[in-house]
N, CA, C and O of each residue as an XYZ file, in Angstrom:
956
protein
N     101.819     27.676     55.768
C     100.602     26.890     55.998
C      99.853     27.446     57.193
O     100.297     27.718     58.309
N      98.765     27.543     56.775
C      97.551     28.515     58.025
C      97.594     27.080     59.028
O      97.938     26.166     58.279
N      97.486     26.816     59.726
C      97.324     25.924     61.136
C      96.071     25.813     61.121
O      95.397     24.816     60.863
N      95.613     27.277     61.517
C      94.434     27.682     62.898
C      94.625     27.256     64.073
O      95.520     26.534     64.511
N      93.619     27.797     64.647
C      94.284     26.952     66.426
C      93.385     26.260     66.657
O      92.374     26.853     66.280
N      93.081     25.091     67.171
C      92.154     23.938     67.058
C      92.462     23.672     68.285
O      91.640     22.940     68.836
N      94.129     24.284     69.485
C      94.078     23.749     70.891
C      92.565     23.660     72.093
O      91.563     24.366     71.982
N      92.756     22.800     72.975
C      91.791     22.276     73.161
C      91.055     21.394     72.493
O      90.510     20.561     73.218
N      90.869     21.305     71.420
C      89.661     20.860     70.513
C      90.188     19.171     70.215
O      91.335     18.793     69.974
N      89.035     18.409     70.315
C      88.962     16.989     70.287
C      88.209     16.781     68.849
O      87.158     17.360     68.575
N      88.823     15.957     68.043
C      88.387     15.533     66.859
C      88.416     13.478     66.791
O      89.010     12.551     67.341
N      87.486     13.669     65.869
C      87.529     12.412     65.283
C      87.267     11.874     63.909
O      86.272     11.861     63.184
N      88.773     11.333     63.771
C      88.771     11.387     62.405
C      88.438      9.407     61.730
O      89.276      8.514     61.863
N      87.412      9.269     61.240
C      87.257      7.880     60.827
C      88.136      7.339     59.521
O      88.538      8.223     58.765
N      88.395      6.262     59.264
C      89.650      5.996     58.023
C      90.999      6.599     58.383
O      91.744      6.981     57.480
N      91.365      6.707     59.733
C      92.151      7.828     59.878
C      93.541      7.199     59.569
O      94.476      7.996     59.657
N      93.846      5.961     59.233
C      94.845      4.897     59.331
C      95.633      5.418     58.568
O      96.800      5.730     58.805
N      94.816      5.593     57.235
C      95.906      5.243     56.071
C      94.899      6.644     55.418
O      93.986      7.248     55.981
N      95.436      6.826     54.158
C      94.989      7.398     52.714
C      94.404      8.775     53.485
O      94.888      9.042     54.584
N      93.530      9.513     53.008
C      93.260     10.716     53.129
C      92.713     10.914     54.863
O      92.850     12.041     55.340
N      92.239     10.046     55.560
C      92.330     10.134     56.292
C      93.228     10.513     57.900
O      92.991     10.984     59.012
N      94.168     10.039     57.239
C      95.577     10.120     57.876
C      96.147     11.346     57.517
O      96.787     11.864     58.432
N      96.113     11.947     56.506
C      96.685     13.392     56.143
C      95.886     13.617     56.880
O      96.414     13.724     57.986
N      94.610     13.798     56.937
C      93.675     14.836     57.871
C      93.953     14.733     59.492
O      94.039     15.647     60.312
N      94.042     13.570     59.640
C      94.381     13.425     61.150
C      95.529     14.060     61.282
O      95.464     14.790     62.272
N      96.956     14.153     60.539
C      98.249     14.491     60.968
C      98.228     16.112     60.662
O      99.117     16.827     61.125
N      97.162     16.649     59.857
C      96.695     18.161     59.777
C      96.318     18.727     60.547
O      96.766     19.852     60.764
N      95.171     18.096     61.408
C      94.827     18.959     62.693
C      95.471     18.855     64.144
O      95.577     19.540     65.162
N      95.920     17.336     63.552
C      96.979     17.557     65.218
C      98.354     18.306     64.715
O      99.253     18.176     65.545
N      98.645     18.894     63.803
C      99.525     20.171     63.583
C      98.628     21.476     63.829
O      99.077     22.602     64.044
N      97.690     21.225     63.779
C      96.662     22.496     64.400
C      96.463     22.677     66.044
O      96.146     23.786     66.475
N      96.661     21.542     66.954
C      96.581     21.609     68.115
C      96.133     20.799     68.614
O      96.479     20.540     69.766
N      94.634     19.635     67.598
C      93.535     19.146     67.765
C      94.451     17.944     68.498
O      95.616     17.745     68.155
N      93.724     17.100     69.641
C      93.564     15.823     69.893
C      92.831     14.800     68.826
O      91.776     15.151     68.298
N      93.250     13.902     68.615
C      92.387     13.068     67.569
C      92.611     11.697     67.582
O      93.507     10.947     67.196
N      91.485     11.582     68.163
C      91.250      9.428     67.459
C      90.456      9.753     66.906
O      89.556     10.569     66.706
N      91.357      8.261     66.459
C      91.284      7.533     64.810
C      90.730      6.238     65.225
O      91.140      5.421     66.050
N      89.288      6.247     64.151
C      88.366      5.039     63.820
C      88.344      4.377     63.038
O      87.909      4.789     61.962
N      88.832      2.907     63.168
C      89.208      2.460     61.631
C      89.278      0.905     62.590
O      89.235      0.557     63.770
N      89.409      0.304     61.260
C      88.888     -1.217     61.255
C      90.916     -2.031     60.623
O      91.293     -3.181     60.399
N      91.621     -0.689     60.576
C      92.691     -1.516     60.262
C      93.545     -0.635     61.304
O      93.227      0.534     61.520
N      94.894     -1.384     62.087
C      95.584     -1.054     63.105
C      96.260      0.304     62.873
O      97.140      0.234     62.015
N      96.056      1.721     63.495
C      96.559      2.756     63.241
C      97.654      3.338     63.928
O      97.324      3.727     65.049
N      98.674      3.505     63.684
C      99.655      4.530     64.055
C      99.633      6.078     64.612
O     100.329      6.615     65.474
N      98.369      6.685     63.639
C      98.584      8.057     63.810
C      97.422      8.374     64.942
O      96.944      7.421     65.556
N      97.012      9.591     65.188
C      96.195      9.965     65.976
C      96.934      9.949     67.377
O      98.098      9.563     67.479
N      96.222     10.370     68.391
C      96.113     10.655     69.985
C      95.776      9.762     70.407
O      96.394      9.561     71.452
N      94.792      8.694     70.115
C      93.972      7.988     70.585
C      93.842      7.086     69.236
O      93.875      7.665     68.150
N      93.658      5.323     69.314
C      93.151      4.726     68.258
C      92.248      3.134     68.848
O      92.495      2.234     69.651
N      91.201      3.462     67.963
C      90.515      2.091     68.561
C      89.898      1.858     67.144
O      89.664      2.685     66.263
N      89.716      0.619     67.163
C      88.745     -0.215     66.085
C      87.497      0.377     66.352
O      86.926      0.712     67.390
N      87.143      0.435     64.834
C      85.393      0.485     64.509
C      85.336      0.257     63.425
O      86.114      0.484     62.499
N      83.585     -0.617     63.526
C      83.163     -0.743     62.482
C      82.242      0.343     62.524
O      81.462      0.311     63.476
N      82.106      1.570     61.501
C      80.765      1.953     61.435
C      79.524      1.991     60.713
O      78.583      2.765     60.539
N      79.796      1.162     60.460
C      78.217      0.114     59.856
C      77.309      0.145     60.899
O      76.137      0.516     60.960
N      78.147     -0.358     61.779
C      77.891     -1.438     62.973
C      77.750     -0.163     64.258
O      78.734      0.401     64.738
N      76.203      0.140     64.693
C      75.822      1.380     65.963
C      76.501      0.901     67.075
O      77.320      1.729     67.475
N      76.478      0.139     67.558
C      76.827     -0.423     68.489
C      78.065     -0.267     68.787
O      78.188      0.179     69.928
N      79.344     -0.501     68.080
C      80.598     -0.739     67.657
C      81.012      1.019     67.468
O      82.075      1.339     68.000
N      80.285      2.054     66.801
C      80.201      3.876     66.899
C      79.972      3.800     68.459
O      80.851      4.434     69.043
N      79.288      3.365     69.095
C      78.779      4.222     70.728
C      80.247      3.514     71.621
O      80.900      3.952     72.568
N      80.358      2.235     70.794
C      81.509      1.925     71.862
C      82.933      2.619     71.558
O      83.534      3.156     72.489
N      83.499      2.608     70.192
C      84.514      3.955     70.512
C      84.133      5.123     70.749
O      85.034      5.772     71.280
N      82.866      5.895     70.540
C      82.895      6.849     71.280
C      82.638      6.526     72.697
O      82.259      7.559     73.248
N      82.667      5.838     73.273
C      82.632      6.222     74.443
C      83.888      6.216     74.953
O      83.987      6.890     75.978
N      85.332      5.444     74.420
C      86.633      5.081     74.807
C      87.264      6.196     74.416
O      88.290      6.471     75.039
N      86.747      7.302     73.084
C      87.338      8.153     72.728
C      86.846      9.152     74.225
O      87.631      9.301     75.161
N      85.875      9.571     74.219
C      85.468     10.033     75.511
C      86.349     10.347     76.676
O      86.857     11.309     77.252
N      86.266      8.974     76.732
C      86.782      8.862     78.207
C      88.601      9.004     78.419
O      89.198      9.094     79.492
N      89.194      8.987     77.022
C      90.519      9.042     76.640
C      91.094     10.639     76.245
O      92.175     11.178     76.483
N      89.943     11.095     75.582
C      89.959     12.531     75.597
C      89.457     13.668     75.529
O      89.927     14.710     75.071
N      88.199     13.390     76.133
C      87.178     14.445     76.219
C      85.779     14.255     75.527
O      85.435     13.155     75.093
N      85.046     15.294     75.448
C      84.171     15.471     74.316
C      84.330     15.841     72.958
O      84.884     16.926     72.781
N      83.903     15.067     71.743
C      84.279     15.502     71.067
C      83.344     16.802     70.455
O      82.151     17.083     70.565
N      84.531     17.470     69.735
C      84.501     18.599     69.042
C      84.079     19.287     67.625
O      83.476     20.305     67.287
N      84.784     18.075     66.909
C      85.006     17.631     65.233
C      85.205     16.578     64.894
O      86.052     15.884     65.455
N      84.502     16.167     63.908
C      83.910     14.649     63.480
C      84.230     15.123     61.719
O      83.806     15.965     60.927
N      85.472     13.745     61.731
C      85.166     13.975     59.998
C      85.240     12.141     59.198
O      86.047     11.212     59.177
N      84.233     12.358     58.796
C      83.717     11.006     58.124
C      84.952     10.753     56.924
O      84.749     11.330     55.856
N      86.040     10.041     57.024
C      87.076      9.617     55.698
C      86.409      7.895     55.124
O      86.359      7.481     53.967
N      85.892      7.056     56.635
C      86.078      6.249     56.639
C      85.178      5.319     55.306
O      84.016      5.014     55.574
N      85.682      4.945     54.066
C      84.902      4.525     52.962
C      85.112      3.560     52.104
O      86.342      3.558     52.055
N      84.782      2.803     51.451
C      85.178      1.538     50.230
C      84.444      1.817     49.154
O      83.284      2.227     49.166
N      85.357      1.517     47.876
C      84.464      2.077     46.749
C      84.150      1.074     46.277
O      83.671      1.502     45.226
N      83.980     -0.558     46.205
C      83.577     -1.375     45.761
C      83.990     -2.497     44.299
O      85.104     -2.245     43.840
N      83.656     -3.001     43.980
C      83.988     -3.506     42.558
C      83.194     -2.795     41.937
O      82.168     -2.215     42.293
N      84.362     -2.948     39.812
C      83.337     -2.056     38.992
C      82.782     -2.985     37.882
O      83.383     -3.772     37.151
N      81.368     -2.649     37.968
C      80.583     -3.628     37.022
C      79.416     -2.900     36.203
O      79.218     -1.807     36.735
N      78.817     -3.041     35.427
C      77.395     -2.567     35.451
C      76.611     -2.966     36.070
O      76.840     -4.077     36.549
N      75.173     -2.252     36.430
C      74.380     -2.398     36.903
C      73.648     -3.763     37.009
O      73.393     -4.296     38.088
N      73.344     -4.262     35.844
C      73.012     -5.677     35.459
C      73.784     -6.992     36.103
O      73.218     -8.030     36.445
N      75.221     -6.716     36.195
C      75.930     -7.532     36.460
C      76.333     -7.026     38.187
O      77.333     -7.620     38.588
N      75.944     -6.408     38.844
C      76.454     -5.793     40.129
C      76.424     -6.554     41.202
O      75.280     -6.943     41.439
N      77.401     -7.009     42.117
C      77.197     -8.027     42.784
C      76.362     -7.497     44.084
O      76.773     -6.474     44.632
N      74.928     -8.313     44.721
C      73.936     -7.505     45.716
C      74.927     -7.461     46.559
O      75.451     -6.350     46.638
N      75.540     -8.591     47.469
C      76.444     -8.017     48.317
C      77.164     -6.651     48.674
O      77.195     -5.876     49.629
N      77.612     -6.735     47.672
C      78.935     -5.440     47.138
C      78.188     -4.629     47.579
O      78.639     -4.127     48.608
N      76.718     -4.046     47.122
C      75.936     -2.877     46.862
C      75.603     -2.865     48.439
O      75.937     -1.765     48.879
N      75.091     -3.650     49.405
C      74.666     -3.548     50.679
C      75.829     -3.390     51.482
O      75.647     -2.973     52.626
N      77.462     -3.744     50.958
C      78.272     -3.022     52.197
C      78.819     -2.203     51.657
O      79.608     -1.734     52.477
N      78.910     -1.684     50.713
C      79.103     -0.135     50.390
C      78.217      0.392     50.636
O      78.346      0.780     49.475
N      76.856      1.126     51.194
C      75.868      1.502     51.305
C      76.541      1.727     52.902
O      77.117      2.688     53.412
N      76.154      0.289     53.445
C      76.145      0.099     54.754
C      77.094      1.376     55.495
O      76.749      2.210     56.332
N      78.654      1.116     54.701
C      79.765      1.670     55.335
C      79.703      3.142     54.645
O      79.556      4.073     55.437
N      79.795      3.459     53.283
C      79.653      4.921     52.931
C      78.611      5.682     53.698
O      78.800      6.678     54.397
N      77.548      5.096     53.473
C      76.103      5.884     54.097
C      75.450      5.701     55.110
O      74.767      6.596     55.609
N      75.531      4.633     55.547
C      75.210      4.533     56.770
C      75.770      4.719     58.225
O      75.337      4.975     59.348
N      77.452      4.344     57.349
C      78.050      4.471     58.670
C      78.374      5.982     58.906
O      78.667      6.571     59.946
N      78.218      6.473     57.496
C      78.141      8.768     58.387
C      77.028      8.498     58.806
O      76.979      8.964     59.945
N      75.956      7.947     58.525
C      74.701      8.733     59.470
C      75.012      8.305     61.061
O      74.781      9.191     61.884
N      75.722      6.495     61.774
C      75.700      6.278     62.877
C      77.016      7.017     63.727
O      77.197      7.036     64.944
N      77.812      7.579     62.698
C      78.832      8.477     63.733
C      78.633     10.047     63.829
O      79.163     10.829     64.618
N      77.706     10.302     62.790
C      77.244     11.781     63.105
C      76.031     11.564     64.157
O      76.056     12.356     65.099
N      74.813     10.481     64.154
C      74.030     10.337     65.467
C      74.538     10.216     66.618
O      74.107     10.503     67.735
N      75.649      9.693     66.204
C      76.622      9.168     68.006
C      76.711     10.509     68.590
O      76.116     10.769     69.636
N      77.735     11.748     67.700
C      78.126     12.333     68.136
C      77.604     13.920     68.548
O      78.120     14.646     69.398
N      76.639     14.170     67.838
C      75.175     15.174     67.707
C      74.903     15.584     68.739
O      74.877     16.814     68.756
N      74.612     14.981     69.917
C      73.857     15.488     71.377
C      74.996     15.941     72.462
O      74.906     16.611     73.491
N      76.181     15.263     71.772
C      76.913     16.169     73.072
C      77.504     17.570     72.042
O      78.196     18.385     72.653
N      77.280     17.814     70.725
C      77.869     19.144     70.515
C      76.417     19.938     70.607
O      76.297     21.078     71.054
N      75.564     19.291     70.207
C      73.973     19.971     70.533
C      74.048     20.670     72.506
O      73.548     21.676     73.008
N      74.550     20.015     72.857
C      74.429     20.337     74.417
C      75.705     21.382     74.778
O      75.733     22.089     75.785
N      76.526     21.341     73.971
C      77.540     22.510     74.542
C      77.620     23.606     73.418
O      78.639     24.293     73.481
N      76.681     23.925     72.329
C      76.537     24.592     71.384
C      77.977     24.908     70.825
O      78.548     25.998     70.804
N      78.578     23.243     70.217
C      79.441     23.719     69.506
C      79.962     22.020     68.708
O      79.965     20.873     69.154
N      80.287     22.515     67.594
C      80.490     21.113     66.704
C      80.782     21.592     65.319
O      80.276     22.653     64.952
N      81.788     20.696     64.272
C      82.016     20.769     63.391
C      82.312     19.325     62.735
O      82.978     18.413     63.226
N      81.612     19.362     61.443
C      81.145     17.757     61.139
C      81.476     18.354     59.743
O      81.239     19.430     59.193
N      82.306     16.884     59.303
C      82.909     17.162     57.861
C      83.176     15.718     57.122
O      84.138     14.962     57.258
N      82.021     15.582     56.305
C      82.349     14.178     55.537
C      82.663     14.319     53.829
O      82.345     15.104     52.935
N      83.393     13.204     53.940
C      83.934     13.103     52.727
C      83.224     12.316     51.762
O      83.037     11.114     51.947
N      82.634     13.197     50.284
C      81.688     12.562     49.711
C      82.626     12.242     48.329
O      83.823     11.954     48.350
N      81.821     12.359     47.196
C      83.009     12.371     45.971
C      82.508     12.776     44.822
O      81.343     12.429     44.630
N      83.023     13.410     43.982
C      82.641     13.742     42.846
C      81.318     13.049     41.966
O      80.393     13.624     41.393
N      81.641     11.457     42.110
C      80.840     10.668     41.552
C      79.735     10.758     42.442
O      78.836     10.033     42.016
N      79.461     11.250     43.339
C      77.813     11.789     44.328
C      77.090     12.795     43.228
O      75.917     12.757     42.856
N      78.276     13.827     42.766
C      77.064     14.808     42.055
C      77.600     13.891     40.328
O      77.522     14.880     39.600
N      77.948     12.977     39.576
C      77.911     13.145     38.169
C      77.904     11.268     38.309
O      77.486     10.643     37.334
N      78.144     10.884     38.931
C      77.911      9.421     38.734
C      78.565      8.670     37.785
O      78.526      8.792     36.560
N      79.278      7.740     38.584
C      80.609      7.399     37.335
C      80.272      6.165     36.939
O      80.373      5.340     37.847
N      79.862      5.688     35.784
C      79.980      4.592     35.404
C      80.143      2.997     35.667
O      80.293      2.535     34.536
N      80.191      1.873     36.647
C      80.421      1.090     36.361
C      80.658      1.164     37.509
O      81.552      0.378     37.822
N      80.081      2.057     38.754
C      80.232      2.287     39.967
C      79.303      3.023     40.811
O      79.375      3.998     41.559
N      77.726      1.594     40.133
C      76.556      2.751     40.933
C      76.354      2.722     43.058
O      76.021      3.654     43.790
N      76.686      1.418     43.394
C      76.744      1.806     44.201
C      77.658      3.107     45.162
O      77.206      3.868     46.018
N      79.078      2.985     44.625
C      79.858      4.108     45.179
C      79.405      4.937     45.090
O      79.320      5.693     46.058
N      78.725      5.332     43.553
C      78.139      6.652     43.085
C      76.950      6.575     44.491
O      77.372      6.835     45.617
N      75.732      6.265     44.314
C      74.914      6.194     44.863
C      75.254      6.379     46.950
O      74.635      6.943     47.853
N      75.970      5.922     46.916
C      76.484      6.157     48.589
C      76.931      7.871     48.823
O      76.587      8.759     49.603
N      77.759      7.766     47.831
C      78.193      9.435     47.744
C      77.016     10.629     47.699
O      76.988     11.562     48.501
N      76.145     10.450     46.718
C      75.590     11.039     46.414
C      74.231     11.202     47.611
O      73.507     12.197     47.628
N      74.085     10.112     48.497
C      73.551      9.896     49.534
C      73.884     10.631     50.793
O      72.940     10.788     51.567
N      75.460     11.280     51.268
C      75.936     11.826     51.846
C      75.657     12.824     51.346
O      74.727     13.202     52.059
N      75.867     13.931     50.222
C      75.583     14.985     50.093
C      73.914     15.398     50.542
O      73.527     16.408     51.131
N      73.346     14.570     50.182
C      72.016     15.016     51.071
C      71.446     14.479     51.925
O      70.241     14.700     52.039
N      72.019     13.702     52.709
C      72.180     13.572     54.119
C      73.339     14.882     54.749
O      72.962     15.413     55.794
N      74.304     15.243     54.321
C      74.872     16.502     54.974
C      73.943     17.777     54.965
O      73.820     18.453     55.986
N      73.176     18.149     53.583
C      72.318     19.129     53.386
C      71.500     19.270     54.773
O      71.692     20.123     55.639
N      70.444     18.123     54.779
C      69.856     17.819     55.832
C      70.055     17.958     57.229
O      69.168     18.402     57.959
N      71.447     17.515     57.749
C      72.076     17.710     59.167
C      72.353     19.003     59.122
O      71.874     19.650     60.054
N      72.996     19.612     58.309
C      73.314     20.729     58.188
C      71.950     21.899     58.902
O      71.890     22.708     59.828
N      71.078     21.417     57.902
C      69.781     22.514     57.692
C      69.210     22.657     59.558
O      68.970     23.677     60.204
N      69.138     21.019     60.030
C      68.322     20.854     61.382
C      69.584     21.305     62.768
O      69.331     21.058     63.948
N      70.601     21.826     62.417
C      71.736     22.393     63.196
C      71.813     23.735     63.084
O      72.081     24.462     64.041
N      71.565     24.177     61.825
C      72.196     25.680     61.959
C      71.888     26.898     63.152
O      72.545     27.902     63.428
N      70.776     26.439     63.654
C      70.627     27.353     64.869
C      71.316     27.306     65.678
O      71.111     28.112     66.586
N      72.476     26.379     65.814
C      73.639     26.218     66.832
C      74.912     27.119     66.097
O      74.787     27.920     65.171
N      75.919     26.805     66.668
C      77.069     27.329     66.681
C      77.862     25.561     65.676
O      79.044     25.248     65.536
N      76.840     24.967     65.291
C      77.582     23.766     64.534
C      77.179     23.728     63.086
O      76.094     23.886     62.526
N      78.765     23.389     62.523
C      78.568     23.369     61.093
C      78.670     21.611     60.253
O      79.689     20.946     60.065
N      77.718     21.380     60.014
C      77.690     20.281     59.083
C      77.657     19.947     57.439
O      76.650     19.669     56.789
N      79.665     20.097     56.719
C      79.228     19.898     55.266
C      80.131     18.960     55.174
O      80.680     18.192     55.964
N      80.198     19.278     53.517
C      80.929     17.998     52.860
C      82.093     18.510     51.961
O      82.205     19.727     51.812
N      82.945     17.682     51.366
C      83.539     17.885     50.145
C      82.851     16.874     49.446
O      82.082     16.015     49.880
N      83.405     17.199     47.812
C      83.202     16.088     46.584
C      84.617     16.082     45.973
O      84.691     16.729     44.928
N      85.790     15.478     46.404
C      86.830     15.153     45.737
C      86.470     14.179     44.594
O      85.648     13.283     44.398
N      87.716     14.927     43.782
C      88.308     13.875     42.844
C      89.143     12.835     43.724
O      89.378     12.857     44.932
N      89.576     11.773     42.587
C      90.265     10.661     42.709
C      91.355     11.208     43.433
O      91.693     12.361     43.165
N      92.098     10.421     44.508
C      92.949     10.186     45.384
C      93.963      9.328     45.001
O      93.413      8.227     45.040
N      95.258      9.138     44.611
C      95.859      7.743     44.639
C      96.183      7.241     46.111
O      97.306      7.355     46.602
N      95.106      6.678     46.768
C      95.714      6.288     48.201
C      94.728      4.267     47.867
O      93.992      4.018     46.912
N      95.023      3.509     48.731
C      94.852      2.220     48.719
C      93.423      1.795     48.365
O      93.170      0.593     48.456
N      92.254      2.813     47.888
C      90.725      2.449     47.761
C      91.259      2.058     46.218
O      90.911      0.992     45.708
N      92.131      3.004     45.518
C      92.322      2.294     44.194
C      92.985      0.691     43.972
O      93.388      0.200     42.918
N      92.947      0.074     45.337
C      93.410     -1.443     44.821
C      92.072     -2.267     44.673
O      91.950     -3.441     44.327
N      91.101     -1.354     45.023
C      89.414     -1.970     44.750
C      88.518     -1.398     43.187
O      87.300     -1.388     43.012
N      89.549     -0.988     42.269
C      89.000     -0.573     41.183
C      90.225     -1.619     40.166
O      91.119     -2.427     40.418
N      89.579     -0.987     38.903
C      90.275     -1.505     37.644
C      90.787     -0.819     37.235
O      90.506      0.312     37.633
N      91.693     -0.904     36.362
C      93.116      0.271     35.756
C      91.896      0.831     34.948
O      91.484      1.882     35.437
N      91.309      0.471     34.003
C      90.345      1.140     33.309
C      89.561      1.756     33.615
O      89.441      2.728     32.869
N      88.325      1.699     35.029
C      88.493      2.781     35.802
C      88.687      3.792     36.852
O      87.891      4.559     37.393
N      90.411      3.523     37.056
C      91.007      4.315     37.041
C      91.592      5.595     36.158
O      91.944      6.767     36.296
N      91.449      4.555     35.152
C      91.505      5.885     33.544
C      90.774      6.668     33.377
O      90.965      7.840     33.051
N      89.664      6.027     33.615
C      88.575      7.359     32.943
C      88.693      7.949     34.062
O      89.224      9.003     33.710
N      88.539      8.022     35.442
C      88.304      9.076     36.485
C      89.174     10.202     36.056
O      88.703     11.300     35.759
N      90.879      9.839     36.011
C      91.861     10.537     35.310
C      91.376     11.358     34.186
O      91.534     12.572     34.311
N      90.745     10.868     32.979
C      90.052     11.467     32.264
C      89.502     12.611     31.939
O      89.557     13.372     30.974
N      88.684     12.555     33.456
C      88.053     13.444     33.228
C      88.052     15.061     34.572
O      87.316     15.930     35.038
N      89.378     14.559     34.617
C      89.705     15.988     35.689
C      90.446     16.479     34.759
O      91.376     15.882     34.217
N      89.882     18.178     34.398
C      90.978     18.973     33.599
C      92.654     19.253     33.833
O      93.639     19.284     33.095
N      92.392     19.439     35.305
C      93.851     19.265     35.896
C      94.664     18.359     35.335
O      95.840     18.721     35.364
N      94.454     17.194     34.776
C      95.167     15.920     34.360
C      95.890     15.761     35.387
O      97.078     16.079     35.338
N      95.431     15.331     36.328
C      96.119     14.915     37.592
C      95.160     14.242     38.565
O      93.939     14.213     38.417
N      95.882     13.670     39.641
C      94.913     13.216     40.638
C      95.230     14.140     42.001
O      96.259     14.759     42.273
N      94.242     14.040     42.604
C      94.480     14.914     43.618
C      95.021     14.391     44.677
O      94.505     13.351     45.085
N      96.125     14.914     45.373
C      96.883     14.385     46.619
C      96.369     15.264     47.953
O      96.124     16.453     48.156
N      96.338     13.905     48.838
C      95.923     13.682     49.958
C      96.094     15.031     50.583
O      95.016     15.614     50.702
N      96.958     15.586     50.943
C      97.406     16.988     51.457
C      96.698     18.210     51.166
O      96.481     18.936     52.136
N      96.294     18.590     50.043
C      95.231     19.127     49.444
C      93.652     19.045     49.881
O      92.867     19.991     49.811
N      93.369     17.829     50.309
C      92.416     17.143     50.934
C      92.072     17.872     52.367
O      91.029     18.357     52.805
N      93.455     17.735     52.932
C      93.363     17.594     54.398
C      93.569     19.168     54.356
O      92.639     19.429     55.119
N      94.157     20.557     53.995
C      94.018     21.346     53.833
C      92.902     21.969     53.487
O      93.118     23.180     53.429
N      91.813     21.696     53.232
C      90.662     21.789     52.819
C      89.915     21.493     54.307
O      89.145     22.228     54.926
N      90.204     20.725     54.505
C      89.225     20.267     55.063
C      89.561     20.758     57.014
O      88.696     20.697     57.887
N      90.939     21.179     57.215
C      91.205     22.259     58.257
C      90.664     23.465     58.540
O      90.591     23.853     59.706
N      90.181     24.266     57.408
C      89.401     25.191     57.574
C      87.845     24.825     57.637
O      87.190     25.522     58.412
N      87.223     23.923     56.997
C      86.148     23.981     57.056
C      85.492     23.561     58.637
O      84.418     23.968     59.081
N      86.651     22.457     59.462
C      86.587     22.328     60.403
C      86.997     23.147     61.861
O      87.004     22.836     63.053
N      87.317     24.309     61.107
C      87.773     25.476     62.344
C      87.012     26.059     62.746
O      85.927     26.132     62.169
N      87.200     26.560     63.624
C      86.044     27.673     64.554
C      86.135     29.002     63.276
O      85.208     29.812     63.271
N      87.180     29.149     62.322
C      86.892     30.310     61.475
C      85.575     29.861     60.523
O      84.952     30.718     59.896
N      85.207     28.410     60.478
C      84.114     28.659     59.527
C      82.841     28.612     60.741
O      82.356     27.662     61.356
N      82.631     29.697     60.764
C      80.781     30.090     61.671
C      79.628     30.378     61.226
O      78.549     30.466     61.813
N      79.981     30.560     59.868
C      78.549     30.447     58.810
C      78.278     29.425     57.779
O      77.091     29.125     57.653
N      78.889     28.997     57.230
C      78.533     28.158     56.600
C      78.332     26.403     56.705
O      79.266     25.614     56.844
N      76.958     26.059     56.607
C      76.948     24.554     56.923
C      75.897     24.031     55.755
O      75.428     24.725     54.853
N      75.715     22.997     55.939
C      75.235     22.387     54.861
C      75.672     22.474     53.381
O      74.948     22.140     52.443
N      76.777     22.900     53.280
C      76.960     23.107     51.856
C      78.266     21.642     51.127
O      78.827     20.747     51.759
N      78.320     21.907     49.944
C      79.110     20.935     49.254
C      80.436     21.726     49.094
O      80.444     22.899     48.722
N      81.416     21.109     49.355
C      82.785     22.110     48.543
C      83.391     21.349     47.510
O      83.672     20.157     47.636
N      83.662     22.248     46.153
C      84.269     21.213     45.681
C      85.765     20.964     45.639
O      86.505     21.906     45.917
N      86.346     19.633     45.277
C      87.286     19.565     45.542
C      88.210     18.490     43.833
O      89.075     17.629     43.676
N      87.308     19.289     43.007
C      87.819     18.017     41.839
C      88.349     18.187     40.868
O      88.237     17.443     39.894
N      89.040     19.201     40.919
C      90.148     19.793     39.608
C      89.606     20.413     38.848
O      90.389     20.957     38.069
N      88.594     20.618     38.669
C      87.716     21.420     37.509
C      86.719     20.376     36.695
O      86.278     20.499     35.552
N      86.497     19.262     37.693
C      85.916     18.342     36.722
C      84.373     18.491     36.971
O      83.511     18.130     36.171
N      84.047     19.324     38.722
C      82.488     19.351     38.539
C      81.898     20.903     37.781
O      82.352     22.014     37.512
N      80.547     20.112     37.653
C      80.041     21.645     36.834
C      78.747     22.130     37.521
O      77.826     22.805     37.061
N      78.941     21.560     38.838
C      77.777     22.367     39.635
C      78.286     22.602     40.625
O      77.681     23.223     41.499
């Protein structure tokens, strides 16, 4: 397993508690990285752990500032933190549902990538890595808001990406497939099936895979490429 060397380097990983998040956090601090973990449920892993909501700006400036002051500036920022919602059709979609999935998928990358922007803008150096999903580029059924949040991050990353590249900072994304980690206790076995469905792999993708992915994109070895999508979905996307 490639490491890289990430010593020195301060990360922050959101969702970092549990599910793919937590592989990623326990990936780069095998790389060297320092890392708190932002999350709204009590965490174990990481260097550092404090509650956040990041919906909520206010609640982003205040762990970053505890992450800060606990371990530096940060370095690397990777957005895990997400809910995929109930599945309904459109017609039947509950408004709620649709405004805090929004809130937390999409909004809350835009208030922890604003948080964290001006101090890698000021030391010309940063690596920003959010986690989008397959259903961003093909849109799954019976899950427009998730879809719609996802698909919202990919071009919101395009974007950060594009207004950074004159730095030494890279801003992209993945589009994983399905995960079996705890977001599937917010879906239905049915779909859960079809997601299964429709990855050629006939498999779901495990967390480790994830977080391997997502070590390099966050290393000082990637220096050219930002704004882009990677995919990550078994052969299920076709762009």
């Amino acid at each position: 397993m490639n490491t890289y060397d990430m010593t020195g380097r301060v990360a922050v990983v959101t969702g970092g508690a549990q599910g793919i998040g937590l592989a990623v956090t326990q990936r780069l601090q095998a790389s060297g990285a320092k890392v708190a973990v932002w999350d709204m449920q009590d965490a174990t892993s990481g260097d550092f752990n404090t509650k956040c909501d990041i919906a909520d700006m206010a609640s982003v400036t205040e762990a970053l500032a505890a992450s800060v002051a606990a371990l530096g500036p940060v370095d690397i920022l990777v957005n895990s933190a997400g809910v995929a919602g109930p599945n309904a059709p459109v017609t039947e979609y509950d408004d709620d549902a649709w405004a805090q999935i929004i809130a937390i998928n999409l909004t809350g990358t835009y208030n922890t990538i604003k948080a964290v922007l001006p101090s890698m803008q000021a030391r010309n150096y940063g690596r920003i890595l959010n986690i989008a999903s397959i259903a961003g580029k093909e849109g799954n059924p019976n899950a427009c808001a998730y879809s719609a949040s996802k698909a919202g991050v990919i071009g919101f990353t395009k974007s950060a990406g594009k207004e950074n590249a004159g730095q030494n900072i890279a801003v992209n994304c993945i589009t994983p497939a399905a995960a079996r980690t705890p977001i599937f206790d917010q879906m239905s076995e049915e779909h859960i099936g079809y997601m299964l469905s429709k990855i050629p792999r006939d498999r779901f993708l495990e967390v480790e895979e994830v977080a391997n992915m997502v070590a390099w994109i966050v290393s000082a070895e990637n220096s050219f490429t930002t704004g882009a999508v990677f995919d990550l979905s078994g052969g299920r996307a076709t762009y």
